[in-house]
C-alpha positions as a printed Julia matrix, in Angstrom:
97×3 Matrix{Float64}:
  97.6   126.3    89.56
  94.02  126.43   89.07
  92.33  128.89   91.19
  88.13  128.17   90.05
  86.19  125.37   89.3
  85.96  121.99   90.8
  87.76  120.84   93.68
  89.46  117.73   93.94
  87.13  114.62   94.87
  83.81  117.08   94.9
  81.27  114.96   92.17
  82.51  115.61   88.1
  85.82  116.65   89.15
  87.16  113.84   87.64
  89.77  113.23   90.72
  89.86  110.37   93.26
  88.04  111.11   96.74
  89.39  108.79   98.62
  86.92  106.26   99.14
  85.65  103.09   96.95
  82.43  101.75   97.8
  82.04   97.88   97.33
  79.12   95.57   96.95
  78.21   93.53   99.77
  78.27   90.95   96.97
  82.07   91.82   96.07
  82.42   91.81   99.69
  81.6    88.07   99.81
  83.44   87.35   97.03
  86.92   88.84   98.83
  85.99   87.04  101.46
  85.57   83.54   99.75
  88.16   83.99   97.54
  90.31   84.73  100.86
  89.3    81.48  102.32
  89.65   79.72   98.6
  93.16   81.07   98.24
  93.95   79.68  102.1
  92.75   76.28  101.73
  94.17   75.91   98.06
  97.94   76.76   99.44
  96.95   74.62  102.75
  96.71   71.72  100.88
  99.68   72.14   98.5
 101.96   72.42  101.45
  99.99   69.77  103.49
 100.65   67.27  100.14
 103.77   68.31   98.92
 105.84   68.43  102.12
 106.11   64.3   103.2
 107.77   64.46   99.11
 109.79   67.01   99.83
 110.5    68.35  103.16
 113.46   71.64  103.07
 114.36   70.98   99.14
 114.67   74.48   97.12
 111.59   73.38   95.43
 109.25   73.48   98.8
 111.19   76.42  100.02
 110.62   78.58   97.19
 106.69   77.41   96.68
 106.25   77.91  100.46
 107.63   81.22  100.15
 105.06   82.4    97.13
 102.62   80.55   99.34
 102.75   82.6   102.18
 103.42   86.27  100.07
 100.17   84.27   98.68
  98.04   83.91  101.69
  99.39   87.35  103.36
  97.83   89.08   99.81
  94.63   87.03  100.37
  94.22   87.7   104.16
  94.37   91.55  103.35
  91.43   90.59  100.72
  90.02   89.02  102.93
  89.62   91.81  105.38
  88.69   94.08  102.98
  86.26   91.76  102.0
  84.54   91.37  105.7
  84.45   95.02  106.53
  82.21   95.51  103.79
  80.7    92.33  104.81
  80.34   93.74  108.74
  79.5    97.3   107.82
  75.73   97.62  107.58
  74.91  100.57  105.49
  71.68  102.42  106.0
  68.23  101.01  104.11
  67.75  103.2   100.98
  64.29  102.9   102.67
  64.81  104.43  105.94
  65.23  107.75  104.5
  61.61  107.82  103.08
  59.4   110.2   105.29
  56.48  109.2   107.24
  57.37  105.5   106.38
């Protein structure tokens, strides 16, 4: 057990914090992708299904489509909180101005 030194998560420690900071560009990417993912599975179900309504083959594919969509909605939120989250203008901090 290490007694000195750097504490977990304090800067050069070398150990997670706890926190990731994303782009508000990433951000909008998660989110698209999110929506991309959605639509794409959408329409596979939406065009597959008159072809083949309870087979194994749509059960199994609607299955992966929805472990799918459930993966991309939690993207997706990720994606707009970072989105909704207005961080401070590296400007505001500047005295006088």
């Amino acid at each position: 057990m290490r007694t000195g030194g750097a504490a977990g998560g304090e800067p050069g420690s070398g150990r997670y914090s706890g926190t990731v900071t994303i782009s508000r560009r990433s951000g909008w990417f998660l989110l698209l992708f999110a929506f991309w993912n959605a639509y794409v599975w959408g329409t596979f179900v939406y065009n597959v299904y008159p072809q083949h309504h309870f087979d194994t083959f749509f059960i199994i594919h609607l299955v992966i489509g929805a472990f799918t969509v459930l993966l991309g909605v939690g993207v997706g939120l990720i994606g707009w909180r970072r989105i909704r989250h207005r961080a401070p203008s590296p400007r505001s901090d500047v005295g006088g101005l």
